[in-house]
C-alpha positions as CSV (number, residue, x, y, z in Angstrom):
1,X,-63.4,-17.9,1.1
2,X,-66.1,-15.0,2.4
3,X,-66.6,-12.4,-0.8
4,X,-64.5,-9.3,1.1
5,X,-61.6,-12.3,0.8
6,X,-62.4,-13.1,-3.1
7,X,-59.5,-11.1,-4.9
8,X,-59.2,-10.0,-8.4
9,X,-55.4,-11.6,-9.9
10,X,-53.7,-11.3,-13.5
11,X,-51.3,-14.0,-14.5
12,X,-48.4,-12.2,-16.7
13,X,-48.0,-15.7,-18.6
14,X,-49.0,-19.1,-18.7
15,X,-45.8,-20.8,-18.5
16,X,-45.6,-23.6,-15.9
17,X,-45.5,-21.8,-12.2
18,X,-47.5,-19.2,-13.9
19,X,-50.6,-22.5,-14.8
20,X,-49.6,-24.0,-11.1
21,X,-50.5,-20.2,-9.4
22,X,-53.3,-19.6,-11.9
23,X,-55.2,-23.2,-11.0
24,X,-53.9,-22.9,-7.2
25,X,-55.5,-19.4,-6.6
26,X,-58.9,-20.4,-8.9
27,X,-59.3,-22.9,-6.8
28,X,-58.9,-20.9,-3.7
29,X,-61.8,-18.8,-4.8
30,X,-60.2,-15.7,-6.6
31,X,-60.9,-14.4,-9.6
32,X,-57.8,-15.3,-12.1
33,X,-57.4,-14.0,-15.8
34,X,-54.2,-14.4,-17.8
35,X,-52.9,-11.8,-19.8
36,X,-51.8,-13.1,-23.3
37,X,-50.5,-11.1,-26.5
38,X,-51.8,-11.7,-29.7
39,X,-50.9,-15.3,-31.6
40,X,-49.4,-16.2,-28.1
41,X,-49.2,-20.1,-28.5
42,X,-51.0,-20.5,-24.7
43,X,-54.3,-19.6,-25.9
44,X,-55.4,-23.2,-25.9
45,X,-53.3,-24.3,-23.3
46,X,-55.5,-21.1,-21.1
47,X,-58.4,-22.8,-22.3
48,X,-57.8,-26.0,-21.6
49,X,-57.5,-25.6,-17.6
50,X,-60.8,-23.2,-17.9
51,X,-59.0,-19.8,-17.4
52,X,-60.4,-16.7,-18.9
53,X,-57.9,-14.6,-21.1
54,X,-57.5,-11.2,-21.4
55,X,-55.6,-9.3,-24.5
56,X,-53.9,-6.2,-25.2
57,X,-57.1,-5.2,-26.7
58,X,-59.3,-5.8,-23.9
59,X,-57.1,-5.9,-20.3
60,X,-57.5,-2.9,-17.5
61,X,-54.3,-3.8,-15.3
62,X,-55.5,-1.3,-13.0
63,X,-58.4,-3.6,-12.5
64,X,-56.6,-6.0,-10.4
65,X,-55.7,-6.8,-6.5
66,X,-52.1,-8.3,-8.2
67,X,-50.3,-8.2,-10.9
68,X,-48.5,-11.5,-11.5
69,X,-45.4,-11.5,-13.3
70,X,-44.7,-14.8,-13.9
71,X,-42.7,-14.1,-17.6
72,X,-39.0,-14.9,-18.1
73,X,-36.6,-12.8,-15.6
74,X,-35.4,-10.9,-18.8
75,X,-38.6,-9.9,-20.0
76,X,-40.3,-8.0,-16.8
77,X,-38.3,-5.2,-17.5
78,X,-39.3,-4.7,-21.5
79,X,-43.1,-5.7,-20.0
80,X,-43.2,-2.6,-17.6
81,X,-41.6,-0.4,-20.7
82,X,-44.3,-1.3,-22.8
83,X,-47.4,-1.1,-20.8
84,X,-46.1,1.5,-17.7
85,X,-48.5,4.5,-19.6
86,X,-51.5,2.6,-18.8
87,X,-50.6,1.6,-15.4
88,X,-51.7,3.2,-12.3
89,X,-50.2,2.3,-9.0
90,X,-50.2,-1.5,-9.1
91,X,-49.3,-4.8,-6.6
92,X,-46.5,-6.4,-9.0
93,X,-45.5,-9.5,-8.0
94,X,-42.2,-11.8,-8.7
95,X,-41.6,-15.0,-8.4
96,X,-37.7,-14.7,-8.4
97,X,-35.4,-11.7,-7.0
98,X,-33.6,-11.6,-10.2
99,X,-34.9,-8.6,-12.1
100,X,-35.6,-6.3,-9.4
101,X,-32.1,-7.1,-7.5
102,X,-29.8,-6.6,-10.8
103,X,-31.9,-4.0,-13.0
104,X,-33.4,-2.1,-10.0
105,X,-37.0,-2.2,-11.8
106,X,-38.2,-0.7,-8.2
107,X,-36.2,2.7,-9.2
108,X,-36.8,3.0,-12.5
109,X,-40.9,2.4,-11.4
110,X,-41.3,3.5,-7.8
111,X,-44.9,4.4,-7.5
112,X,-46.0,0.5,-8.1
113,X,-45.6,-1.9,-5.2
114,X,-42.9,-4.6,-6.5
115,X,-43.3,-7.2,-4.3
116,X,-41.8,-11.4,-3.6
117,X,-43.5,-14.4,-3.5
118,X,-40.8,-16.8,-4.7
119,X,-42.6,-20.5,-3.8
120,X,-39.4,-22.8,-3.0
121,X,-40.9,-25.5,-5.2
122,X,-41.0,-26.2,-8.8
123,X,-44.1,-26.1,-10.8
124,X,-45.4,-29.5,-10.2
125,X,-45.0,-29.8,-6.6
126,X,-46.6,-25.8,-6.3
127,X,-50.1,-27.9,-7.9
128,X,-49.3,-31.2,-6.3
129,X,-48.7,-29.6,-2.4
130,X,-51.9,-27.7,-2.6
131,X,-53.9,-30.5,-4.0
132,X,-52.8,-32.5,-1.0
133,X,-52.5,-29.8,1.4
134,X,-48.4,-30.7,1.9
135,X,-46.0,-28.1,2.9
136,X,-45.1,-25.3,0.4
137,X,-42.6,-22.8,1.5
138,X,-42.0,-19.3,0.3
139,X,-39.7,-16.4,0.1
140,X,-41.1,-12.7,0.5
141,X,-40.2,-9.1,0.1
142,X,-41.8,-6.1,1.1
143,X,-39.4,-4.4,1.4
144,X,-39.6,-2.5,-2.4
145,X,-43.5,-0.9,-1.9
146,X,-44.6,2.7,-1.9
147,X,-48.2,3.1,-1.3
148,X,-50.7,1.5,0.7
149,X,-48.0,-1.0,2.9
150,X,-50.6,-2.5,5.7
151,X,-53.5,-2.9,3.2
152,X,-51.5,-5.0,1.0
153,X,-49.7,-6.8,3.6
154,X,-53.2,-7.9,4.5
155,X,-54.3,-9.2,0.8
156,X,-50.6,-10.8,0.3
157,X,-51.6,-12.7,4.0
158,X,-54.9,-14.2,1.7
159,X,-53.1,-14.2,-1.7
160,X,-50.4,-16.6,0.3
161,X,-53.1,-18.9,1.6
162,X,-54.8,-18.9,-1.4
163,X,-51.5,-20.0,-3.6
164,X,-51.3,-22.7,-0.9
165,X,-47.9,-21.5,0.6
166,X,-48.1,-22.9,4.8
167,X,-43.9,-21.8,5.6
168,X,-43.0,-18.1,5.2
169,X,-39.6,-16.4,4.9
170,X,-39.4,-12.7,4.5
171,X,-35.8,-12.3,2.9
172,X,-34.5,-9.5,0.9
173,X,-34.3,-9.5,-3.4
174,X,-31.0,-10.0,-2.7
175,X,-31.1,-13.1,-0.8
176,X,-33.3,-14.9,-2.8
177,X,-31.9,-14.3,-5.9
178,X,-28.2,-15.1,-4.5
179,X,-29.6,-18.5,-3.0
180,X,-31.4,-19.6,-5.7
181,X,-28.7,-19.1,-8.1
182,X,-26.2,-20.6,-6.1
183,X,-28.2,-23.9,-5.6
184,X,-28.8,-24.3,-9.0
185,X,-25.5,-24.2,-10.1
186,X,-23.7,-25.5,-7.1
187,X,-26.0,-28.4,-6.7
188,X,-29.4,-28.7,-8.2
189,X,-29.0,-28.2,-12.2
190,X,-25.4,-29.3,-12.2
191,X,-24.2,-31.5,-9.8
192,X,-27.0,-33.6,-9.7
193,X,-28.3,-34.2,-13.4
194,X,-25.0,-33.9,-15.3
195,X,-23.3,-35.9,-12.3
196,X,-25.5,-38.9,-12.6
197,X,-25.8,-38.6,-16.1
198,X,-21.5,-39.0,-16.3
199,X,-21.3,-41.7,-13.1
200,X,-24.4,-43.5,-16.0
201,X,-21.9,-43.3,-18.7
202,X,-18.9,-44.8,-16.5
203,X,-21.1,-47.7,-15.2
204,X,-21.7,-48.7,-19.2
205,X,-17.6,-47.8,-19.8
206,X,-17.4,-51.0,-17.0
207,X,-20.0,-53.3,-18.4
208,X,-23.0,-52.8,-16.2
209,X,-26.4,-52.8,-18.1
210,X,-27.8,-49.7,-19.1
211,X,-30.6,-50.6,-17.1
212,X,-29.5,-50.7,-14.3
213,X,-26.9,-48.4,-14.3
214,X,-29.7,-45.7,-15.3
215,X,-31.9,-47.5,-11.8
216,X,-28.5,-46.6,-9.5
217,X,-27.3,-43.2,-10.7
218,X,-30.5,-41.5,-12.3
219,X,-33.9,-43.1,-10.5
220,X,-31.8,-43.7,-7.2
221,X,-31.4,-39.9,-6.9
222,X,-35.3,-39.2,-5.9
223,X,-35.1,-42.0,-3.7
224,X,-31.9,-40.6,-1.4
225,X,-33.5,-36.9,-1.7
226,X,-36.6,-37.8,-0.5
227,X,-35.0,-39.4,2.6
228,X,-32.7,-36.5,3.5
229,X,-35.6,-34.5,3.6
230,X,-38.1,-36.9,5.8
231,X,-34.7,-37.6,7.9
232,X,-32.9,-34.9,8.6
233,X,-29.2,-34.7,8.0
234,X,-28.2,-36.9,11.2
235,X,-30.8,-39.9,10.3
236,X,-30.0,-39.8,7.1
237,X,-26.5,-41.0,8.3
238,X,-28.1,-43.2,10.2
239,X,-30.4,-44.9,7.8
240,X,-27.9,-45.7,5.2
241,X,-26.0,-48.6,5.1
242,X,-22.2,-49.1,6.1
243,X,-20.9,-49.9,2.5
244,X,-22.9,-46.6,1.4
245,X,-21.5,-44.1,4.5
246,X,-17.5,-45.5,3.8
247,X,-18.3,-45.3,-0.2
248,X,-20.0,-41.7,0.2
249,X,-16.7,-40.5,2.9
250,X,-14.1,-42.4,0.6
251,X,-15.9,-40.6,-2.9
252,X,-16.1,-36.6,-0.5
253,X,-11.7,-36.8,-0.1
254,X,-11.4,-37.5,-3.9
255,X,-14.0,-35.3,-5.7
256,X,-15.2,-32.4,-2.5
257,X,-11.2,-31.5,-2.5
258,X,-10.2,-27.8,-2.2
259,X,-10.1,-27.3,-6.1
260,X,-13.8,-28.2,-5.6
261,X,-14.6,-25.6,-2.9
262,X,-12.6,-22.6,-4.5
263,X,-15.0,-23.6,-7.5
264,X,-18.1,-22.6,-5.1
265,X,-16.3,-19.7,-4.1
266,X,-15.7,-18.6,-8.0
267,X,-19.8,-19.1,-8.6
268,X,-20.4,-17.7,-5.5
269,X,-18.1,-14.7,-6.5
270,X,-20.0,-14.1,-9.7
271,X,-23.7,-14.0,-8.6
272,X,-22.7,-11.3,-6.4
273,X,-20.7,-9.4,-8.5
274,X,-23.3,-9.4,-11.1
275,X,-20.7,-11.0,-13.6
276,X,-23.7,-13.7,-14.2
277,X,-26.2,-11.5,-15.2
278,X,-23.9,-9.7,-17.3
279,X,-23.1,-12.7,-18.8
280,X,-26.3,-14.2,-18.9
281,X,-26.9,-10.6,-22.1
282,X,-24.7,-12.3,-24.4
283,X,-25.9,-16.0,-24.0
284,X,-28.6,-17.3,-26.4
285,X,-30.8,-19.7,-23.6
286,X,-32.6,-21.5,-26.8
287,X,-29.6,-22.1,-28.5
288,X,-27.8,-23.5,-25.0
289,X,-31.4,-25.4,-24.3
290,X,-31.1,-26.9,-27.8
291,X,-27.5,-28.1,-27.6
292,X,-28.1,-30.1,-24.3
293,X,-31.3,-31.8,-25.7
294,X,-29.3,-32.5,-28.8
295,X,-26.7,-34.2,-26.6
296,X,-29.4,-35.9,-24.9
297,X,-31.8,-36.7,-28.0
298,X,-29.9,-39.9,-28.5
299,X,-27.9,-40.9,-25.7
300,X,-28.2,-44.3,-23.9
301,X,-29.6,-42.8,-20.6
302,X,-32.2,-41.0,-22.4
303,X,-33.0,-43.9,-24.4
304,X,-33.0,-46.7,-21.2
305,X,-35.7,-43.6,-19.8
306,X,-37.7,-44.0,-22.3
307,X,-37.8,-47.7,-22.6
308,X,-37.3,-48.7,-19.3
309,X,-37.5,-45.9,-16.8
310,X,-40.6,-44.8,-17.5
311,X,-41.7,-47.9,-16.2
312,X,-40.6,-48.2,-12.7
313,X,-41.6,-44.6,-12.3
């Protein structure tokens, strides 16, 4: 990267996307600081992976190409309350649609330039992809900036090669954060871990080994993802075996049935009504956190995981 590409970048965070971006865009030739409070628990962490930190005390946002506000959804607003009066026009941008498309941050701040780079990827594969120089796709927004549109058009172009990102969607807030809600509770966070963890728990209720009931409905699940991506829907139909397309068509009729779809259509219906984020006020995410890991803490597929899984990683 020539020096009129280097760019200046603060990390709101160090949380795991934010440590992905940070080491991603380093390593790309920017200059990368993370903004930390005081007694924040990430100071070593930030010092670990060679990143130089920036406090209350000694942080000029105004200093910066970006702003990168890579803190809980429910936090950028009380983040913008508390430090707007030393704020100039700023690049802010998100990571998620959330906060901007169900607070309308952009109105309640419209001199700044709130703008999306939602990576489709979590943490892990953000580092991983750019490392190898794989694919990473990602969702952005311009459509929320006031000042200065081509210019930073032009530095989110190198901020976007720097993070690694090679696929570009421009979407709206509202797309985004409708999608990725969706999948995640249609599919990604619920379907697919608390499916495989019950379809575990059955296998044991018939007398299969814990082992391998955890190899067939918990480490099987990487194995059919990866192949319906490098497939494609149509060979992935293809590719599996007969028993496994009659099982899979037999298993759609009993548990894809209409209660099933007016389910969707109930999730569906409350991400856009805004009855999640409403709900999402009165919800205590540790304490919800806390109760699953307690569930987990000692249950068999954990425990086959740990002595077993781990090994055939």
């Amino acid at each position: 990267m020539n020096k009129s590409n280097i760019q200046k970048i603060l990390s709101i965070g160090l949380g795991a996307q934010a440590s992905a971006w940070c080491l991603n865009l380093r390593d790309s030739g920017s200059e990368v600081h993370v903004f930390l409070r005081d007694k924040s628990p990430n100071f070593k962490k930030a010092k670990e992976l060679g990143l130089e930190i920036v406090t209350e005390q000694t942080v000029d946002f105004n200093a910066y190409d970006f702003i990168l506000l890579l803190i809980p959804d429910d936090s950028h607003l009380d983040f913008l309350k508390k430090y707007e009066k030393v704020m100039s026009d700023l690049n802010i941008i998100y990571a998620h649609g959330f906060s901007l498309h169900y607070q309308a941050i952009q109105d309640l701040y419209p001199r700044h330039n709130h703008i999306l780079l939602a990576p489709k990827a979590i943490a892990s594969e953000v580092r991983f992809n750019y490392e190898t120089k794989s694919p990473l796709a990602a969702v952005i927004s311009f459509e929320h900036m006031s000042h200065n549109k081509k210019e930073t058009s032009e530095k989110i172009d190198i901020l976007l090669k720097s993070l690694g990102v090679t696929e570009v969607l421009e979407r709206s807030f509202k797309e985004e954060t409708e999608a990725d809600l969706f999948s995640e509770q249609a599919i990604l966070c619920s379907l697919i871990p608390f499916g495989a963890k019950i379809a575990f728990e059955k296998m044991l209720e018939r007398g299969i080994s814990k082992e391998l009931a955890y190899i067939e409905c918990w480490h099987e699940t990487r194995l059919i993802a990866n192949a319906m991506i490098d497939k494609g829907p149509i060979e992935f139909f293809k590719l599996i075996s007969p028993n496994a397309l009659v099982g899979g068509l037999k298993a759609r009729e009993k548990l894809l049935d209409d209660k099933y779809l007016k389910s969707l259509d109930v999730i569906f219906d409350n991400i856009q009504s805004g009855q999640f984020f409403h709900d999402l006020k009165n919800i205590n995410f540790q304490n919800e956190r806390s109760e699953v890991i307690k569930e987990l803490d000692s249950h068999p597929l954990t425990k086959t995981y740990e002595n077993f899984g781990r090994k055939i990683k």
